[in-house]
C-alpha positions as CSV (number, residue, x, y, z in Angstrom):
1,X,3.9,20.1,154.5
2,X,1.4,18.3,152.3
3,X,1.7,14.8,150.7
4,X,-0.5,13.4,148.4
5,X,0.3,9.8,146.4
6,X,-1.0,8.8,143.2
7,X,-1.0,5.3,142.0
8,X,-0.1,4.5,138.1
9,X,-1.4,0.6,137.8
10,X,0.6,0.8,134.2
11,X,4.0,0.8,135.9
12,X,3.0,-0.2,139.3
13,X,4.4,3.0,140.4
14,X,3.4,6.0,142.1
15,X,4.3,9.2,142.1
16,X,4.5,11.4,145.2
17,X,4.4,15.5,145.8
18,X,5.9,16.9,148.6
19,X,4.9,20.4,148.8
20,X,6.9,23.2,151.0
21,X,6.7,26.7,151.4
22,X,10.3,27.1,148.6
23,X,9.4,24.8,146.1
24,X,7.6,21.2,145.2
25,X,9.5,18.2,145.3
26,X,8.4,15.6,143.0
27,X,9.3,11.7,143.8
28,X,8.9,8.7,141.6
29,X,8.6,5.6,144.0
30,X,7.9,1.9,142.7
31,X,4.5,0.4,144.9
32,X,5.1,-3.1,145.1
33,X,2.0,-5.2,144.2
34,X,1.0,-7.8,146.9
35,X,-2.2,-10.0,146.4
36,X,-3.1,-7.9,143.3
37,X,-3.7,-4.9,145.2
38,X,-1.4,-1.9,145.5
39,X,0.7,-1.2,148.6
40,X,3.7,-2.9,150.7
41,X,7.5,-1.6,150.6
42,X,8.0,1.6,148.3
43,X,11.6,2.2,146.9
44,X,12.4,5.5,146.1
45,X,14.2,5.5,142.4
46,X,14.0,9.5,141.1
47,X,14.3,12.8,143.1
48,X,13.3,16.2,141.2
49,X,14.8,18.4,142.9
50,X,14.8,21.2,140.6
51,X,12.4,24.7,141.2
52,X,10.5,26.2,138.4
53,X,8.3,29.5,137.6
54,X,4.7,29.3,137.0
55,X,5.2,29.3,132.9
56,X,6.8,25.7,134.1
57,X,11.0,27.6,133.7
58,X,13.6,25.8,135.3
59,X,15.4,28.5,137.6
60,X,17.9,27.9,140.4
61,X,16.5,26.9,143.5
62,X,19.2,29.3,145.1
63,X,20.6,32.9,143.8
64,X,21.7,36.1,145.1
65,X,21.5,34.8,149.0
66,X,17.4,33.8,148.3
67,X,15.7,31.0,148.1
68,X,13.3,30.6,145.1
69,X,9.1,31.1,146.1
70,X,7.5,29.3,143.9
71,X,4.1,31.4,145.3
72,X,5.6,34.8,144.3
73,X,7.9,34.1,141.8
74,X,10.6,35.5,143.4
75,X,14.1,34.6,145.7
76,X,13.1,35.6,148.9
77,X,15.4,36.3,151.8
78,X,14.8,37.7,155.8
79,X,16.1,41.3,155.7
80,X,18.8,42.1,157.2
81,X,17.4,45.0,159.2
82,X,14.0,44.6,160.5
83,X,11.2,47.4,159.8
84,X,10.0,49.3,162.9
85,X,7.1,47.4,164.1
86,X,5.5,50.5,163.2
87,X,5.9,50.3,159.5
88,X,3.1,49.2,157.5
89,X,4.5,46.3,156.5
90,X,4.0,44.2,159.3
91,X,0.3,44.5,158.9
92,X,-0.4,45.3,162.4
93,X,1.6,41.9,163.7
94,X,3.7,41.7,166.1
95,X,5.8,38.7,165.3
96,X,7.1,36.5,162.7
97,X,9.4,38.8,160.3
98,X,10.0,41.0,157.3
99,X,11.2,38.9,153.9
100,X,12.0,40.6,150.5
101,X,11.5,39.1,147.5
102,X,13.6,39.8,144.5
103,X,14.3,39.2,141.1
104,X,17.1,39.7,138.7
105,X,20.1,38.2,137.0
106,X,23.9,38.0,137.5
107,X,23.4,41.8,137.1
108,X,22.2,42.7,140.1
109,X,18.2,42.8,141.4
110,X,15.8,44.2,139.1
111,X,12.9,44.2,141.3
112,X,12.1,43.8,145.1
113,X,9.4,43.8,147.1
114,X,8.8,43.0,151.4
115,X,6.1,41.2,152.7
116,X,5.4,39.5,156.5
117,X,5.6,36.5,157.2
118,X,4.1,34.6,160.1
119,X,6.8,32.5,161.1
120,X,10.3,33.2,161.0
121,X,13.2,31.4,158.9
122,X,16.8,30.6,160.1
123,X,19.5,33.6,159.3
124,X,19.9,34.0,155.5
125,X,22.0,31.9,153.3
126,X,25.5,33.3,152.9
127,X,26.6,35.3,150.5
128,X,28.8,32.9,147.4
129,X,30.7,36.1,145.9
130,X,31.8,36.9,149.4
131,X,32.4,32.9,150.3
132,X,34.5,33.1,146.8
133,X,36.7,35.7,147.6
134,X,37.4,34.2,150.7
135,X,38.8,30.6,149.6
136,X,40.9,33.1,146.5
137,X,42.6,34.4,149.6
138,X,43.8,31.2,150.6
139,X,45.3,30.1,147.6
140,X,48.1,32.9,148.1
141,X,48.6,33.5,144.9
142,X,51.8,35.3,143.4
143,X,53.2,37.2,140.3
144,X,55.4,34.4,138.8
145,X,58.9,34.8,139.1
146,X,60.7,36.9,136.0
147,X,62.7,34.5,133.7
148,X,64.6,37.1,131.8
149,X,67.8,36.9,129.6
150,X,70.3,38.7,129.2
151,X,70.0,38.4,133.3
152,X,68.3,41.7,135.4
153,X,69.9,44.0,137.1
154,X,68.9,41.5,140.6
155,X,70.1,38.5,139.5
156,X,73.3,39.7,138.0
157,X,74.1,43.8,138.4
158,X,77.0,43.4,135.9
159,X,75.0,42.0,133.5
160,X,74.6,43.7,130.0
161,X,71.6,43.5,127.3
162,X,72.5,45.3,123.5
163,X,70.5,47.3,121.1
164,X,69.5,44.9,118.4
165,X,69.8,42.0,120.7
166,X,67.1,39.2,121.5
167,X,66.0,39.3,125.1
168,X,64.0,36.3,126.1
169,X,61.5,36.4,129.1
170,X,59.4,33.8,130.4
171,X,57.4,32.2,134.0
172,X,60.8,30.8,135.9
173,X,59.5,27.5,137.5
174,X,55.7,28.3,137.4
175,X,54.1,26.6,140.4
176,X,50.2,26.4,141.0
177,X,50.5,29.9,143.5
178,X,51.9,31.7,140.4
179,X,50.3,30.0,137.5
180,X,47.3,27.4,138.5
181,X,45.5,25.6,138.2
182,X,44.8,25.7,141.8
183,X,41.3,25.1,143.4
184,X,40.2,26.0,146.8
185,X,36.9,26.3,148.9
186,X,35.3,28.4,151.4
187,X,32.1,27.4,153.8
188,X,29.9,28.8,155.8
189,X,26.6,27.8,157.5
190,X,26.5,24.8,155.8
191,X,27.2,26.1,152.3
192,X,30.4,25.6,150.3
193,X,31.6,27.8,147.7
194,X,34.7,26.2,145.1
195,X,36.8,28.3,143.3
196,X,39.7,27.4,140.6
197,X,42.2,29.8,139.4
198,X,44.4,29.9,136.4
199,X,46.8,32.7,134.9
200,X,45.4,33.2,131.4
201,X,48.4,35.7,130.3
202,X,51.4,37.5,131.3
203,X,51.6,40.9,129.7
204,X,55.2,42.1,129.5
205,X,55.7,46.1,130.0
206,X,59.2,46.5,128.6
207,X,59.9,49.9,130.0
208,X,59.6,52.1,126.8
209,X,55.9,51.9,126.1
210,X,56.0,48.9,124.8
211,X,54.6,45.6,125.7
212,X,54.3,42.3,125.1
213,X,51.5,39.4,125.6
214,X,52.8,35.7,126.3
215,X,51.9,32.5,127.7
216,X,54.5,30.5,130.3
217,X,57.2,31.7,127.5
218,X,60.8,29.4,127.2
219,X,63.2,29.6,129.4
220,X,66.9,30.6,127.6
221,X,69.5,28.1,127.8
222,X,73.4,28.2,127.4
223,X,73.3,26.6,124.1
224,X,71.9,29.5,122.1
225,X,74.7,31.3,121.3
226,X,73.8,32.7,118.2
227,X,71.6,35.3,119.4
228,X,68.8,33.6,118.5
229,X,65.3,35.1,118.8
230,X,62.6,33.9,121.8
231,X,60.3,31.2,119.8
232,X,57.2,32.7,121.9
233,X,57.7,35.6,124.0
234,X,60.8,37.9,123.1
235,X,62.0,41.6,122.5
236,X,64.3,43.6,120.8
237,X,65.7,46.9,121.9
238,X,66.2,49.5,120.0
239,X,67.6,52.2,121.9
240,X,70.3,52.2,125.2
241,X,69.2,52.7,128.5
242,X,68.1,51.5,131.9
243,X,64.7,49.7,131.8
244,X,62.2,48.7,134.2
245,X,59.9,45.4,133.1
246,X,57.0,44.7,134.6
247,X,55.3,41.4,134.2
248,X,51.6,41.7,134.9
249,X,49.8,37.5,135.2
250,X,46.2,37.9,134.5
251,X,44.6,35.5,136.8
252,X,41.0,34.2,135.8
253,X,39.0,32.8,138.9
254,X,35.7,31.0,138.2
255,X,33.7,29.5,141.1
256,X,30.6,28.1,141.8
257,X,28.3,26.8,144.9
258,X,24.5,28.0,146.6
259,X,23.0,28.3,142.9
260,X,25.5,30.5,141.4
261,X,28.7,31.3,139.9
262,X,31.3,33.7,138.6
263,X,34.1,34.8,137.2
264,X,37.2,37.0,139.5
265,X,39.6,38.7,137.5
266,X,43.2,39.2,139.0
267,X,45.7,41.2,137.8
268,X,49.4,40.4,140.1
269,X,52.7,42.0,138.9
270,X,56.4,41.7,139.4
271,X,59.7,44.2,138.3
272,X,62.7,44.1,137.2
273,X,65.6,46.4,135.9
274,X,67.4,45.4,132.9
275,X,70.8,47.8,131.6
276,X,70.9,47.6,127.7
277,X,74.2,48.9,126.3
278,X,74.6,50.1,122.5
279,X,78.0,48.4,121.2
280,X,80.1,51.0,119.2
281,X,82.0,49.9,116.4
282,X,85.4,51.6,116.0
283,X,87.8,51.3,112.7
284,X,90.9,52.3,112.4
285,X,93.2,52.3,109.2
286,X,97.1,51.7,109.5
287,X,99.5,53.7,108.8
């Protein structure tokens, strides 16, 4: 580690360099002036921590399980295997390790490279997409519970729906496992990665082909006796039958931690049977 101080007699401050084998950390400190010379007790007041490329870029200091090397421009990273101590790479030494260096986007690596190096770092940082997945899995998240009308097979088997009829369908008493927002996190070695998840739709497959995209939906209520028509997610049948709906929630998961994020899709789905019945009209004429 190297540290050099420069004094700035405008401000009465200095600024400082520490300089490491990932990166340069720049610190503004104040020099207190005693006697009119420069020196006494220095307050820190401003940490740079960012990392940058040689054109002077500001990149994440962290990505893909690397850490940024500001002397080959690259995240590097102990392998996970080591080379024979027969392969080239190790230049004829017998210690220290193998590191790759890489670069690339949210894509995936788009060049990589190995190199020795004398002494060896700790165990890799962990990997976020896996550290992600891992706090998703403790959110237990659900389908939400069908809210339909006229009522399922399930919740009543005698109940009837009728060709030409609104049927109403909604998320029955969404909670944050079946609709979010719901935030969880997941560590490892130090690191922490956050996730927060939120149903962005429920997509209604009516049985027939059809289907039908909706937010939370309304639930019905015993006052609307009119037949009157779902104000944001409803259906009409057109022919008799036996129907099976399934309600698909469309979960959207973005996280973040150890210099990167993303985005986990989730698709979770729920069934239920629903009997519609064509009413027949029958006139008669007396005699």
């Amino acid at each position: 580690m190297a540290l050099a101080t420069t004094p700035d007699a405008r401000a009465n401050s200095c600024t400082s360099e520490i300089v490491t084998e990932f990166g340069t950390i720049k610190t503004a400190i104040r020099c207190v002036v005693q006697g009119g010379s420069e020196g006494g007790a220095r307050a820190p007041v401003k940490t740079d921590k960012r990392c940058y490329t040689a054109s002077g870029d500001v990149v994440s200091c962290i990505s893909f399980g690397g850490k940024w090397n500001p002397t080959k421009q690259c995240y590097s990273r102990p392998k996970d295997v080591q080379p024979a101590m027969s392969d080239p790479v190790w230049e004829g030494n017998t210690d220290g390790q193998i590191m790759e260096c890489a670069r690339g986007d949210m894509n995936g690596w788009s060049m990589s490279w190995d190199w020795w190096q004398a002494t060896p770092e700790t165990a890799q940082l962990p990997d976020p997409a896996v550290l992600a997945q891992r706090a998703v899995d403790s959110m237990s998240l659900d389908p939400i519970t069908m809210g339909i009308f006229p009522k399922s097979v399930a919740d009543d088997p005698d109940s009837l729906g009728y060709v030409g009829w609104n049927t109403w369908m909604w998320a029955d008493s969404p909670s944050d496992q079946t609709w979010g927002p719901i935030t969880a996190s997941a560590s490892a070695g130090g690191y922490t990665v956050t996730a927060t998840a939120v149903v962005d739709r429920v997509v209604w497959d009516m049985g027939n082909g059809d289907t039908v995209s909706c937010g939370k939906g309304t639930p019905w209520r015993p006052r609307f006796t009119n037949n009157e028509p779902s104000p944001d997610c409803g259906y009409v049948y057109e022919q008799p039958g036996r129907y099976t709906i399934t309600a698909t929630s469309y979960w959207s998961v973005n996280w973040s931690g150890i210099g990167e994020t993303g985005v986990i899709p989730l698709e979770l789905s729920d069934t239920r049977e629903l009997v519609v019945a064509e009413v027949q009209v029958v006139t008669t004429t007396g005699r």
